[in-house]
N, C-alpha and C positions, 0 to 999 in steps of 0.2 A: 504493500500500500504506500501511495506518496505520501511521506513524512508530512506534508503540510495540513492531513487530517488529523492528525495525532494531538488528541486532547492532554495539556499536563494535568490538569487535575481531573482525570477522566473516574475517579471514583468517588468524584461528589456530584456525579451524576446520576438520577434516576431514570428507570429504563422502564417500556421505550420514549424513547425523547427525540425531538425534531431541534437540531443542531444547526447554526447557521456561521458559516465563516466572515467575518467581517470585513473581512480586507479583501476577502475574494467575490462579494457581492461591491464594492468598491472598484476592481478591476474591472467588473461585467457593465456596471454602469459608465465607466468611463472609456470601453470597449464600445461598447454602444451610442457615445458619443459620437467615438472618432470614425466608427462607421456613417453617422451622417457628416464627415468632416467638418463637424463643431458647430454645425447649425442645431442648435437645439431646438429651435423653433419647427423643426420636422420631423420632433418626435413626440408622442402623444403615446406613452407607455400605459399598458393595461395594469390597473392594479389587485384584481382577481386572482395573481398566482401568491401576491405575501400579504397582502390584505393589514397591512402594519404601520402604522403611523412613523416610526422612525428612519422604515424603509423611505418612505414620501420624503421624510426631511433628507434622507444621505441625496435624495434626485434634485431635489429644490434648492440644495445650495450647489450640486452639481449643474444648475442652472438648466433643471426641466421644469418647466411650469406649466405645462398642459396633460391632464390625465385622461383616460379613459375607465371604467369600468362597467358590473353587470349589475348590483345592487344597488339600492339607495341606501343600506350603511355600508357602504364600500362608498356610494359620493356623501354621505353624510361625516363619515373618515377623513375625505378630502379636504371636506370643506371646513373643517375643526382645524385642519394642520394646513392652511395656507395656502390651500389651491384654488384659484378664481377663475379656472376655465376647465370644466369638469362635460364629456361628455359621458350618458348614462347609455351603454352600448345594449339596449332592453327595450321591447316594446312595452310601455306603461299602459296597464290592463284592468280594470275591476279597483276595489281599494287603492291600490298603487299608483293607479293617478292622483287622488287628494291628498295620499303622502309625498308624493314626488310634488307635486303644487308648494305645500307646507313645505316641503323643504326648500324650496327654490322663496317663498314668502318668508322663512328666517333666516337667507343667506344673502340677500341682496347685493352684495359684494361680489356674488358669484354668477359667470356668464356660463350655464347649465343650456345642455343641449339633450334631447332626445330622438331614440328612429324610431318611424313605424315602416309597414310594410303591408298597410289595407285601410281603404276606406272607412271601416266601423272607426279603427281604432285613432283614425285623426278625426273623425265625428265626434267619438265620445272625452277627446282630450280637449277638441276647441268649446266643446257647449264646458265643460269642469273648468278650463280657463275662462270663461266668459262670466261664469259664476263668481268665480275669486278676484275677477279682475285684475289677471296675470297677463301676461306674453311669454310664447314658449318658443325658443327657436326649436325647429325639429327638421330631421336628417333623414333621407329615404333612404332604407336600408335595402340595398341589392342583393340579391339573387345571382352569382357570378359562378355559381354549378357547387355548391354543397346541398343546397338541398332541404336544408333545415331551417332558415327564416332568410326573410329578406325576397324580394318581388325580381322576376326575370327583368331586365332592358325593353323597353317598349311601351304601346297607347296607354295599356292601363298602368303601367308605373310614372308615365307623365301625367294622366289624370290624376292618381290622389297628389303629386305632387303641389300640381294645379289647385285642387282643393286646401291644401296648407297655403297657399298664397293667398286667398279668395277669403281665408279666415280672417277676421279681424283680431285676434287672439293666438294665431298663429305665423311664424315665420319661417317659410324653405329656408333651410342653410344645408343644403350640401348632399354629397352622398356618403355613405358607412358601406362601406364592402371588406368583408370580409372572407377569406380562403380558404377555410379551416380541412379543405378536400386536398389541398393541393400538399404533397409528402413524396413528393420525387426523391429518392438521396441524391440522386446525381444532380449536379448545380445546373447544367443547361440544360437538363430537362426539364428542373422548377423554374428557368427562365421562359422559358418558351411557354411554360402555363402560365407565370406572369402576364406575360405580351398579351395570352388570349383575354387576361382580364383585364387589364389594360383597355385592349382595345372595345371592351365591354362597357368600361364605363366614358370613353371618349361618344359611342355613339350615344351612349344616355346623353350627356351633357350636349353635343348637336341637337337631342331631338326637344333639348328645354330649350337650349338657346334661339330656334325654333319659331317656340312657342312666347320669348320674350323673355327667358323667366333665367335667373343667375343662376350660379351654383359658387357660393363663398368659399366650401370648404369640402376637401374629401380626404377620407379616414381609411385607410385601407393597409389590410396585411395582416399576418401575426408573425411568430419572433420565425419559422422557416424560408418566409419571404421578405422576410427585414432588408437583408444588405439588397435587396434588386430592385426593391421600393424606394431606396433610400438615396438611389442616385437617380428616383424618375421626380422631373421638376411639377412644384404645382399641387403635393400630397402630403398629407403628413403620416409615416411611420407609426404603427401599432403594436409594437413586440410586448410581450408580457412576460412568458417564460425566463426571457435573458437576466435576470435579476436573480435569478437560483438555478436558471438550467438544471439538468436532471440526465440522467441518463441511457434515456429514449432519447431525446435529443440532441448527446455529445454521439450515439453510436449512430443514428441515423444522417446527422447533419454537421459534421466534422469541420465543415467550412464557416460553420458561424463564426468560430473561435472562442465561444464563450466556455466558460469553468464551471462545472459543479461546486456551487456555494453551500450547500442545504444537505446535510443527511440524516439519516434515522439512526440515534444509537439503540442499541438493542446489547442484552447478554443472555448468553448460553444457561437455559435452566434446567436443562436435563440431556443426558446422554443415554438414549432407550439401547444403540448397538454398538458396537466396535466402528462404525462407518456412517453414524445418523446420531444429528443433534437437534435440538428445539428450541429454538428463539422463543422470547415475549414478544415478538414484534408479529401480532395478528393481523390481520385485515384489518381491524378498529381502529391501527394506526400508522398502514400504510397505502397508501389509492388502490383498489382491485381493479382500476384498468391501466393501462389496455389489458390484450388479451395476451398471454404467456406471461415470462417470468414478468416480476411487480417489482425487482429491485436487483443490485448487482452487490454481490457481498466483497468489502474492497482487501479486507487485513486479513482471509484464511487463503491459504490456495486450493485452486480445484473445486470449491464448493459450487451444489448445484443444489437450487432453492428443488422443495417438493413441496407438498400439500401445505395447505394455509388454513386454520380456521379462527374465529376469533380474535384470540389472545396467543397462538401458538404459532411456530412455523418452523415445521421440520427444512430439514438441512443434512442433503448426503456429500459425505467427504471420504476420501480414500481412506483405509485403513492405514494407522499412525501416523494418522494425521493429529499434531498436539492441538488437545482442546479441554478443557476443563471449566469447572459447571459456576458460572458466574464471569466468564471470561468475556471480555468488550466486543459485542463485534458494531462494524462499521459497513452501515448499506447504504450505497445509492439507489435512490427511487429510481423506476422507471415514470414515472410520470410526479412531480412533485407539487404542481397546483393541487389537486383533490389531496394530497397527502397534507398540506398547511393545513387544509380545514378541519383535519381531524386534530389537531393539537390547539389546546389554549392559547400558548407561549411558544416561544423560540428560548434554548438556551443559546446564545451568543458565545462567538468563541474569536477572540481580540488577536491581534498580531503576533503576540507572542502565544500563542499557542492554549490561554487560559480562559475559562467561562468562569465570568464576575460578575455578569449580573442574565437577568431575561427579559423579554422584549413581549406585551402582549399581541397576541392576533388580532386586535380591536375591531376588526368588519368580519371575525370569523359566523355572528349573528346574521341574520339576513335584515329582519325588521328594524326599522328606525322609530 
């Protein structure tokens, strides 16, 4: 294992625990600067993977000051720790409109942006602002081949756009596009699905422009299509991941460059065989997806994760292999957003090598 995970005070930690490096979530964000060559202004980072107030401040004096996320306490988080240009990347539905209102009505400092993606749902947000006597700016959210929210390119995605202007309560700004299909490992192959989306949202923007109608701002990408976004002019960058990367990420997408910041400590509580051990580190506290392994064990060799339940997780290793019942081990997630949310806290762990203090998950709640 790289010496740079190696906790010194690693037994006054309790297991399992979600571990955060500080100096390597510092190199990721300032990686991700120099990926938009120091234009901050072209990055609009997702705050859904650390969901952390502290993280927001290590970005805000690294001079990011425009976020994205998927809750209203994820932007109610935001908007406590200094962030005045919050888009909420959610169609606001049922309850969620009068709380998102309310919160946009105690933040007034804050230029809040939401998408929809259908007619009801800009019906039912302009008559709730009409009500509270708000203005909402709102974002048409595209459809650019995932599949899962957002409106294809075309009449009926100009029509409701059409209808958010027409609001007196509402205001077009822009489009939100997001890729979350696109997982090419090969870098010009995720270029070339770039382009197609690209050129997906240029004919949107002809068919407003068109119709008369602007488009201020467009949101597009997540952290796999970061660097390709990040040199196309006119858009601002979406990465979220790159603040903790994970190790679905580092094996998939090696050209990011970014560092696993974030691991799950775990130790060994039982040895059933000569060749099989069992973690505390369950499913309750590390993401069950994707699908196969859920983490990469980094300090035994040869280990090969097995069954998962709860609180347990067996672990087959070669015979004499040294391991003994209470011993540290260190796992990278494979996926580490869903694995934050299952932790309160972060123990932090400082340049030199020691956790001194913890850091709460403060939007790991969803309601405000």
């Amino acid at each position: 294992m790289n010496r740079k995970y190696l906790i010194q005070n690693v037994e006054d930690i309790p297991t399992p625990s979600l571990v955060v490096y500080l100096n390597l979530v510092q190199q990721n964000i300032a990686h991700a600067i120099a990926t938009v060559g120091g234009d901050t202004s072209k990055l609009r980072p997702h705050a859904k993977t650390h969901k952390t107030a502290e993280i927001i401040e290590m970005e805000r004096e690294a001079g990011i000051l425009k976020h994205k996320c998927a809750t209203l306490r994820e932007a109610e988080m935001l908007a406590e720790n200094g962030i005045e240009d919050i888009l909420i990347a959610y169609q606001m539905v049922g309850p969620n409109i009068d709380s998102f209102l309310s919160l946009q009505q105690k933040n007034p400092q804050v230029d809040f942006k939401v998408i929809v993606d259908h007619q009801q749902a800009v019906e039912q947000l302009s008559s709730a602002a009409e009500k509270m006597n708000q203005v909402v700016k709102v974002m048409l959210d595209l459809d650019v081949g995932m599949n899962r929210t957002g409106i294809a390119v075309g009449d009926t995605a100009a029509k409701i756009y059409e209808t958010i202007d027409r609001s007196q309560n509402l205001q077009p700004w822009g489009l939100h596009v997001y890729d979350g299909h696109i997982h090419d490992n090969d870098l010009e192959q995720r270029k070339k699905a770039c382009q197609n989306t690209i050129a997906q949202v240029d004919e949107m923007k002809d068919i407003l422009s068109a119709k008369g109608l602007d488009v201020p701002l467009i949101v597009i990408g997540g952290t796999p299509t970061f660097p390709i976004y990040a040199e196309v002019p006119g858009v601002e960058a979406s990465p979220g991941t790159f603040v903790f990367h994970d190790n679905g990420y580092a094996t998939n997408y090696p050209d990011l460059g970014f560092t696993p910041a974030a691991l799950l400590l775990s130790r060994i509580i039982s040895i059933p065989t000569a060749n099989r051990f069992t973690l505390d580190l369950g499913h309750k506290a590390i993401a069950a997806d994707p699908d196969g392994d859920r983490g990469c064990i980094l300090n035994i060799s040869n280990a090969e994760v097995d069954k998962q339940h709860e609180e347990h997780w067996a672990i087959n290793v070669p015979e004499n292999t040294p391991i003994q019942i209470g011993q540290e081990v260190y796992v990278c997630p494979t996926h580490i957003c869903p694995s934050v949310a299952l932790h309160q806290f972060y123990y932090v762990i400082d340049a030199d090598g020691y956790c001194r203090e913890t850091w709460e998950v403060s939007a790991r709640n969803r309601s405000v």
